[in-house]
C-alpha positions as CSV (number, residue, x, y, z in Angstrom):
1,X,3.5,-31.6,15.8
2,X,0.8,-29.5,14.5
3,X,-2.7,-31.1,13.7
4,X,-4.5,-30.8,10.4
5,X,-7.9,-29.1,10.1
6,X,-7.9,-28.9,6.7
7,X,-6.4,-31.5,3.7
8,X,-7.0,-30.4,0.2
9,X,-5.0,-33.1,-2.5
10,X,-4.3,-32.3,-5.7
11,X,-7.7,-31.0,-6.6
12,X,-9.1,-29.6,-10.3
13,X,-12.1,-28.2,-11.7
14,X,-12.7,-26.9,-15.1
15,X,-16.0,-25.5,-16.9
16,X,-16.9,-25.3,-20.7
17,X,-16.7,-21.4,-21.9
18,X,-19.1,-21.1,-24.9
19,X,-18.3,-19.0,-27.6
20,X,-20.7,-17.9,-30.3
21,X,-23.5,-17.4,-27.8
22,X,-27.0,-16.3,-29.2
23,X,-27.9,-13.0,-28.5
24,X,-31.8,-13.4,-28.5
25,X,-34.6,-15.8,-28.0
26,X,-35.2,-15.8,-32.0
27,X,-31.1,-17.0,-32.2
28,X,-31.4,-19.4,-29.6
29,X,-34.7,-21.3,-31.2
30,X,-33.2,-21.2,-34.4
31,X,-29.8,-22.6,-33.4
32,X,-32.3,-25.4,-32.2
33,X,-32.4,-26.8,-35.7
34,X,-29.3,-25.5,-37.0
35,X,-26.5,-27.5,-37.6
36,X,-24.0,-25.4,-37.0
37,X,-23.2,-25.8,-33.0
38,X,-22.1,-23.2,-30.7
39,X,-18.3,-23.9,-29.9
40,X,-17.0,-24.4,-26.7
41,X,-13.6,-24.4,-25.1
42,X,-12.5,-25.5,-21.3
43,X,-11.1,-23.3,-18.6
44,X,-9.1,-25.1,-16.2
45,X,-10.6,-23.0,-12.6
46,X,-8.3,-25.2,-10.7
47,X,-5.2,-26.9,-11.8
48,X,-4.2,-30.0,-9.2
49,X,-4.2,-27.2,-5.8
50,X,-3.0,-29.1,-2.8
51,X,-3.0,-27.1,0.2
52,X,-2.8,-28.2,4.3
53,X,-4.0,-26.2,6.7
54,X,-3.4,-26.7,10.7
55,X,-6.0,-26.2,13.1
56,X,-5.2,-22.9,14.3
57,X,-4.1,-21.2,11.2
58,X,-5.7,-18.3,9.7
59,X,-5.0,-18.8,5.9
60,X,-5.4,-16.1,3.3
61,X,-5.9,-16.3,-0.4
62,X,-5.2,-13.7,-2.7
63,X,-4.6,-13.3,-6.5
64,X,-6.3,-11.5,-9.6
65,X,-10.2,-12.2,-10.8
66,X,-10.4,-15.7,-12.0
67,X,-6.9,-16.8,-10.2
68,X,-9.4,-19.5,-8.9
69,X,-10.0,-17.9,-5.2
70,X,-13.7,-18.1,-5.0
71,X,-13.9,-21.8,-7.3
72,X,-11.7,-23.2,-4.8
73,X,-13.8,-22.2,-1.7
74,X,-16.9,-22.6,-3.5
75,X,-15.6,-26.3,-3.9
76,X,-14.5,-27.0,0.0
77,X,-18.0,-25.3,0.7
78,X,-20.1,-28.0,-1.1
79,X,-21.3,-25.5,-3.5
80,X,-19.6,-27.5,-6.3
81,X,-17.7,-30.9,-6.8
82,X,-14.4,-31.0,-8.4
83,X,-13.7,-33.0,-11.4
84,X,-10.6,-34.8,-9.5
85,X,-9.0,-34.8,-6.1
86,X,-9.9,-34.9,-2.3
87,X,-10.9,-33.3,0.8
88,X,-10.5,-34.0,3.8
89,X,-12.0,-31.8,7.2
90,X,-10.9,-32.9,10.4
91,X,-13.7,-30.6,12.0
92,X,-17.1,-28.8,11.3
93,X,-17.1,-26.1,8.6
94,X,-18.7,-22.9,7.9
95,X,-18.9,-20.7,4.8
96,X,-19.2,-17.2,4.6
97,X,-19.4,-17.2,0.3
98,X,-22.2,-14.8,-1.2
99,X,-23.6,-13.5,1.8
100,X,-27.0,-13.9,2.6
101,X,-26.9,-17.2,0.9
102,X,-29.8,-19.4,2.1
103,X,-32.1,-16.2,2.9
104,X,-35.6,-16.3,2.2
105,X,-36.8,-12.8,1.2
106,X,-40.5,-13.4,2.3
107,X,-39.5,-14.5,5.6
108,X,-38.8,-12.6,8.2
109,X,-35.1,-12.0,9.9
110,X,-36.1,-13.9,12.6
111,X,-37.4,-16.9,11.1
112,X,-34.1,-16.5,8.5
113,X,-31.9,-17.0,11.6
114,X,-33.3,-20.3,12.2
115,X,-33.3,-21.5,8.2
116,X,-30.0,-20.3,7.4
117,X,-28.4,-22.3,10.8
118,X,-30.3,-25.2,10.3
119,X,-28.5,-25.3,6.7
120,X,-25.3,-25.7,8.4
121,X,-27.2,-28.5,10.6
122,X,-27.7,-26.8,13.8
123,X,-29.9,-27.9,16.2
124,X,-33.2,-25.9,16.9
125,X,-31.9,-25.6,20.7
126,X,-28.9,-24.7,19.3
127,X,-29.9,-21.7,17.0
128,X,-32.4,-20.7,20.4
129,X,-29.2,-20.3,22.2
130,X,-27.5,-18.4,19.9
131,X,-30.0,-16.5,19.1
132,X,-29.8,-13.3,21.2
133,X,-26.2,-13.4,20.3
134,X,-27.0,-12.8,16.8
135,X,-29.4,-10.4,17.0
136,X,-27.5,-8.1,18.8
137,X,-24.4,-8.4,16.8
138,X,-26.3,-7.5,13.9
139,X,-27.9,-5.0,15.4
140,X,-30.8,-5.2,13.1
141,X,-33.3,-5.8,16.5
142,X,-35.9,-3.3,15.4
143,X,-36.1,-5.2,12.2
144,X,-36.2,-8.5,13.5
145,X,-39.6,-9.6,12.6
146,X,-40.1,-7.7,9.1
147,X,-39.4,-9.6,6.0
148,X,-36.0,-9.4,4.9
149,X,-36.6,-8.2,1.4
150,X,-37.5,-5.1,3.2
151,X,-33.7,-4.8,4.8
152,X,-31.4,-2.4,3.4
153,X,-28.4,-4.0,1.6
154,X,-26.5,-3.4,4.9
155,X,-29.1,-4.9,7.3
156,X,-28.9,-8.0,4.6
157,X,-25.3,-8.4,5.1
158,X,-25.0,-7.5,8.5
159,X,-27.5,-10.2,9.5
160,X,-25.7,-13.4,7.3
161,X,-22.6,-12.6,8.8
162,X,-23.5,-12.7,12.3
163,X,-25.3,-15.6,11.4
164,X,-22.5,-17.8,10.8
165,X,-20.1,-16.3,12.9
166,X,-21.9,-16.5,16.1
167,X,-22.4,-20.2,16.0
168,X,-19.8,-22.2,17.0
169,X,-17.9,-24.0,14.5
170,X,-14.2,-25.2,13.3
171,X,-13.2,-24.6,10.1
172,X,-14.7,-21.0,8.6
173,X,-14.4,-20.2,4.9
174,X,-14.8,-16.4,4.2
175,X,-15.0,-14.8,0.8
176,X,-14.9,-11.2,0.1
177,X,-17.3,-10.2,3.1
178,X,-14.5,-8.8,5.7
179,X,-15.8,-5.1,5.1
180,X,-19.8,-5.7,5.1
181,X,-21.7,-2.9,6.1
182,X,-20.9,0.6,7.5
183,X,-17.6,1.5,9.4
184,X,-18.9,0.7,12.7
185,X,-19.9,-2.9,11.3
186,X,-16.7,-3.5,9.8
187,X,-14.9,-2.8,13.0
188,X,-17.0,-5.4,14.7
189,X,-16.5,-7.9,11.6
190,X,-12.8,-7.7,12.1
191,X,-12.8,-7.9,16.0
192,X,-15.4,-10.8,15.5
193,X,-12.6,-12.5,13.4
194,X,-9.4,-11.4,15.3
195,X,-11.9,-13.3,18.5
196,X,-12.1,-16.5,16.3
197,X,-8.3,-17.0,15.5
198,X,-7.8,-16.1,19.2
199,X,-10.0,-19.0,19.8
200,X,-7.8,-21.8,18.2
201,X,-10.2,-21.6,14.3
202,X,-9.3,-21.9,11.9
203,X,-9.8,-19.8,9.1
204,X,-9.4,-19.5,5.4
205,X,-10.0,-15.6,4.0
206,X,-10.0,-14.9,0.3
207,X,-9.9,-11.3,-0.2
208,X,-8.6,-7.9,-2.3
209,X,-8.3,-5.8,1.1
210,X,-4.4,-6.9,1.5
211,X,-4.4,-4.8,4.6
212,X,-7.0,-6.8,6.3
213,X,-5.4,-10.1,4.9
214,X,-2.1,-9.4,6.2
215,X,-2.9,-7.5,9.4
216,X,-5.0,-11.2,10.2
217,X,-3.6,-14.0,8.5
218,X,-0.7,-16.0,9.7
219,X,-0.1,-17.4,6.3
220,X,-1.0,-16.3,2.7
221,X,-1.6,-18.5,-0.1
222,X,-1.3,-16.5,-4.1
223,X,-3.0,-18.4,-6.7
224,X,-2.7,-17.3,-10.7
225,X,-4.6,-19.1,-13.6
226,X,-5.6,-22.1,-11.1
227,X,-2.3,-22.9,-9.2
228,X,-0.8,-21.8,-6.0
229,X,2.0,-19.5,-7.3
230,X,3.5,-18.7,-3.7
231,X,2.8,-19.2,-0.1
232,X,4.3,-17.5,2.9
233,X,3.3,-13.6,3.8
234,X,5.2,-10.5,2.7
235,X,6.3,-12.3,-0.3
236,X,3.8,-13.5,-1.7
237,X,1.8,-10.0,-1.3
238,X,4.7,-8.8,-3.0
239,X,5.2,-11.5,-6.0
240,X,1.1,-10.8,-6.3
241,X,1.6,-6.6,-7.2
242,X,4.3,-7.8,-9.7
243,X,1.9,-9.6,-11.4
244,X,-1.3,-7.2,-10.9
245,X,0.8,-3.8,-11.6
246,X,4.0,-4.9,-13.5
247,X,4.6,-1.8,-14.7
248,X,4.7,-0.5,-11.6
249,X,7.1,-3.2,-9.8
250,X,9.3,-5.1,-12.2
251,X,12.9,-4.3,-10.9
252,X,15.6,-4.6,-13.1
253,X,19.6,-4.9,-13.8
254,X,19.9,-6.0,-10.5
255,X,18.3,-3.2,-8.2
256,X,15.7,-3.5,-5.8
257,X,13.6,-0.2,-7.2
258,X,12.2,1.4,-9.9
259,X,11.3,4.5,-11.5
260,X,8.5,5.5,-13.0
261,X,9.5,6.7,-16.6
262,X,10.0,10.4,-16.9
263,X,7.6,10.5,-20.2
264,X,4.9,10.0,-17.5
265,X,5.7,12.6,-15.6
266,X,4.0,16.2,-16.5
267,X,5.9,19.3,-16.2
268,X,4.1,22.4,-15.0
269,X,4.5,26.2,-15.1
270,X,5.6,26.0,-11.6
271,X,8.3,23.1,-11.9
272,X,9.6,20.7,-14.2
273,X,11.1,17.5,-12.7
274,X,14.8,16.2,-14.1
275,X,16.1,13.5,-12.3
276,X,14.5,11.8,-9.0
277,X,15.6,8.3,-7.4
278,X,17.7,6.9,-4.3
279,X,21.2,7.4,-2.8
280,X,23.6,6.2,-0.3
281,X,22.0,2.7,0.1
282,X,22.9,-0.3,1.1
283,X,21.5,-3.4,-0.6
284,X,20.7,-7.1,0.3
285,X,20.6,-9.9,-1.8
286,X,16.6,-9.8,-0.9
287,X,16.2,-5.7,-1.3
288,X,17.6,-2.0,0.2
289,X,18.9,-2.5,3.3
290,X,16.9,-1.3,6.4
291,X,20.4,-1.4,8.3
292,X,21.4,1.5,6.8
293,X,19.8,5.2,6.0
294,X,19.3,5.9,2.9
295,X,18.0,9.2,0.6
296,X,15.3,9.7,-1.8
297,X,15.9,13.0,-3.9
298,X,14.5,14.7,-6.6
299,X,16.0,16.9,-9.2
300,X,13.5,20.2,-10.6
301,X,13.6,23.4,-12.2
302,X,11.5,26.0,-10.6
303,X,11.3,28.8,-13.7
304,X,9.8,31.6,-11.3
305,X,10.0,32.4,-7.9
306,X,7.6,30.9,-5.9
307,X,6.0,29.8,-2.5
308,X,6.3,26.3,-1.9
309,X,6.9,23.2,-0.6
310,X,8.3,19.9,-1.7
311,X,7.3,16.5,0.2
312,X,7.3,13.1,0.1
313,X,4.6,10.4,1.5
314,X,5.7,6.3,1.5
315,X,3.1,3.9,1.4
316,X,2.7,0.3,1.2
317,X,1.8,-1.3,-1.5
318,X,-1.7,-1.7,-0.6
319,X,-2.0,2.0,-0.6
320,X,-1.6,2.7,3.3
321,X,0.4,5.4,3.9
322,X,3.7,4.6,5.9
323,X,4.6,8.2,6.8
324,X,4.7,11.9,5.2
325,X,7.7,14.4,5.1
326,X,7.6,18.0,4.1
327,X,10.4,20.3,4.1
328,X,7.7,23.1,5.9
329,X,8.9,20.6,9.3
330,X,12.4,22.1,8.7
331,X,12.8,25.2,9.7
332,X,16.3,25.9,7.6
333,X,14.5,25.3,4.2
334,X,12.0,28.7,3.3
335,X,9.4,28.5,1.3
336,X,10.1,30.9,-0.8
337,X,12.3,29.7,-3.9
338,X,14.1,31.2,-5.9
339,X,14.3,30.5,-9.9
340,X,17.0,28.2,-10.3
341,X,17.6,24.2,-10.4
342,X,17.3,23.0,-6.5
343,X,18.1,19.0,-5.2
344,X,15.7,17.7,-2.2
345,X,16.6,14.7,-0.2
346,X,14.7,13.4,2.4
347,X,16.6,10.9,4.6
348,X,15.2,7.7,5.2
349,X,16.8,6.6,8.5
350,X,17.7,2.8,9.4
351,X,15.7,0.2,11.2
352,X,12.4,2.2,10.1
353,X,10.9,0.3,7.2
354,X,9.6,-3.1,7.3
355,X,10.3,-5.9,5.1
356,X,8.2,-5.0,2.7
357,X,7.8,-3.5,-1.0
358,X,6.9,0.4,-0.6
359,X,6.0,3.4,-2.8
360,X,7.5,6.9,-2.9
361,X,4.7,9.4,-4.0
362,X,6.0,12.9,-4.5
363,X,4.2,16.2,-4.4
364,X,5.1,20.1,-4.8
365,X,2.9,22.1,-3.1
366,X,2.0,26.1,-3.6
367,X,-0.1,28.1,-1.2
368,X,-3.0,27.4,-2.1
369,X,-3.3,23.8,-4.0
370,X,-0.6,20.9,-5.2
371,X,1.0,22.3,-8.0
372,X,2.6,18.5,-9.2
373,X,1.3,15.1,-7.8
374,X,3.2,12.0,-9.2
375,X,2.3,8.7,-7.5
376,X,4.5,5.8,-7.3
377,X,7.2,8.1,-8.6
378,X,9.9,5.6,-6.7
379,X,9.2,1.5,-6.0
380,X,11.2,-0.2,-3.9
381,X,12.1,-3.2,-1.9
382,X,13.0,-3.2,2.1
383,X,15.2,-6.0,3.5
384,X,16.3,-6.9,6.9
385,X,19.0,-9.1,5.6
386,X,20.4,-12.4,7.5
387,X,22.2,-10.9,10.4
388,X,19.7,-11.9,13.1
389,X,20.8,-15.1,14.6
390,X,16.8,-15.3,15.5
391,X,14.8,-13.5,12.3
392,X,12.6,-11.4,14.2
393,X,8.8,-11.4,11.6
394,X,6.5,-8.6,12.7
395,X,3.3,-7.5,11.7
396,X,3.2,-3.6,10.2
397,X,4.2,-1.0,7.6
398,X,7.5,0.3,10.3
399,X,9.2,-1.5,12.3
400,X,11.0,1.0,14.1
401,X,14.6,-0.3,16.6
402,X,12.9,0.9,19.8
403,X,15.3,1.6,22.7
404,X,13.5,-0.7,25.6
405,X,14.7,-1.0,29.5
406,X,13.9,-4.5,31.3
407,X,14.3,-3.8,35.0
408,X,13.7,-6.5,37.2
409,X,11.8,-4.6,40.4
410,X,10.8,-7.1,42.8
């Protein structure tokens, strides 16, 4: 049975949104003595969230601004009380909120060290142990004793993080600071946190970098207007880009893809696209079938002969690119083209795709430069289906039916 590190009950917070706010000092006196009041109306932040987390489990939380992300860690931090509800911890927390949080700009980065720490009621021996530990990971050494309102904006951030992650806690609530400073430092960030959840924390992680969240997180929580719309992983990153580019992902009559419309598409004095879509697939009551291949083509009129190439690059739908397929890798296919009206199909083949929702952007390409670009000119959704006795959930944009030997050799 697993054990709880984290209990949030049916908790709800809502603030007064003024309207009719003075736009000067002159406004403001005067409304002093006016009796004519400012009017106010209440947003509801968070509407009853329950939410149990075991200890372990590296949560994330996603949704659009003002789904209630940062209110609802601001709350479990002990930066604000909710109006109603309860929380329980069942071990010691840390935040990781607005970064730098608890920073004194006229003190130095050493002496910062020891006030921001002793926030979070460390010891003094404690933060002296540590202390090495956090300097280095920073890696702001040279600036150690200079006050920290002479740090760059990366030194600033660098420092608070290490800060809280180096001492040793439970429970650690991050918001929006997984990709603080330079590349390096973000590489250390995420190994830093891949070290945590290998340690048993747990973790809750509100964030827009979808990658990050679902390359980390064993679990993903989607709030909209103050509720917990979905929970799972794939799914809800999914129902979230339905909501946040509808246009883009609202499938309908029944299939699991769209097109983009074809009054969005440019033509060109090169080519003119007709028709474009998929073929020969196989679907599940969930999405396209990754059982089966299946083709993407496209339609166009090329009006003069020309020297090109067409391709085809699939992405997730955070943006990361799955793979890219020209026809200059097939040797068959010139690149000079005639006038005429051609079909390309690139074949998708089975057990490649994950369970996941994807985009198809297309580009024709000339000598020199891209003669058409259309992005998500195909959405779809991939499903595995229910064939597996055992349903096999891996991490990743493939996930590609590698042949594998087990020999036993002793």
């Amino acid at each position: 049975m697993s054990e709880l590190a984290l209990e949030i009950k049916n908790v709800s917070k809502s603030f007064q949104i003024h309207e009719n706010r003075a736009d000067s000092l002159k406004e403001n006196i005067a409304g002093l003595f006016s009796s004519k009041k400012n009017s106010a109306k209440l947003f509801l932040a968070l509407d009853n969230i329950s939410i149990e987390v075991n200890r372990g489990e590296a949560v994330g939380i996603i949704g659009r601004n003002g789904a209630g992300k940062s209110t609802l860690l601001r709350i479990l931090s002990g930066i604000m009380q909710p109006d109603s509800g309860e929380i329980n911890f069942y071990g010691k927390p840390v935040s990781i909120l607005d970064v730098g949080a608890g920073f004194h700009p006229e003190l130095s980065g050493r002496e910062n060290i020891f006030l921001s720490a002793s926030l979070y009621n460390f010891t003094k021996e404690k933060i002296e142990e540590k202390y090495q530990e956090i300097v280095d990971f920073s890696g702001v050494e040279n600036f150690i004793e200079e006050p920290v309102k002479n740090y760059s904006a990366g030194m600033y951030l660098r420092l608070a993080f290490s800060i809280i992650t180096c001492l040793e806690a439970d429970i650690y609530l991050i918001d929006e600071v997984i990709n603080v400073g330079d590349a390096n430092f973000q590489m250390k960030c995420k190994t830093k946190i891949e070290d945590l959840i290998a340690q048993g924390k747990t973790l809750l992680i509100a964030s827009h970098n979808l990658t990050e969240i679902s390359s980390l997180c064993n679990r993903i929580v989607l709030m909209e207007n103050g509720k917990i719309l979905d929970t799972g992983t794939s799914d809800a990153i999914q129902k979230y880009y339905t909501i946040a580019i509808p246009e883009y992902f609202s499938f309908e009559g029944g299939r699991h893809f769209h097109l983009k419309n074809k009054e969005e598409i440019p033509s060109t004095e090169e080519i003119k696209m007709l028709n474009y879509g998929l073929a020969d697939y196989a679907e599940e009551a969930e999405g396209i079938s990754n059982k089966k291949a299946f083709r993407i083509f496209c339609e166009a009129e090329i009006p003069k002969a020309i020297n090109g190439s067409f391709s085809v690059q699939v992405c997730d739908i955070t943006g990361v690119i799955a793979f890219t397929s020209s026809t200059l890798q097939q040797k068959n296919i010139s690149t000079t083209i005639e006038p005429g009206k051609y079909r390309i199909e690139f074949i998708v083949p089975a057990d490649l795709l994950n369970e996941k929702m994807y985009a198809v952007n297309f580009r024709f390409v000339g000598e020199k430069k891209v003669l058409l670009k259309i992005d998500k000119l195909i959405t779809l959704k991939i499903s595995e289906g229910k064939e597996n006795l055992i349903p096999v959930v891996m991490p990743g944009i493939l996930k590609p039916v590698l042949e594998s030997v087990l020999q036993k050799i002793q």
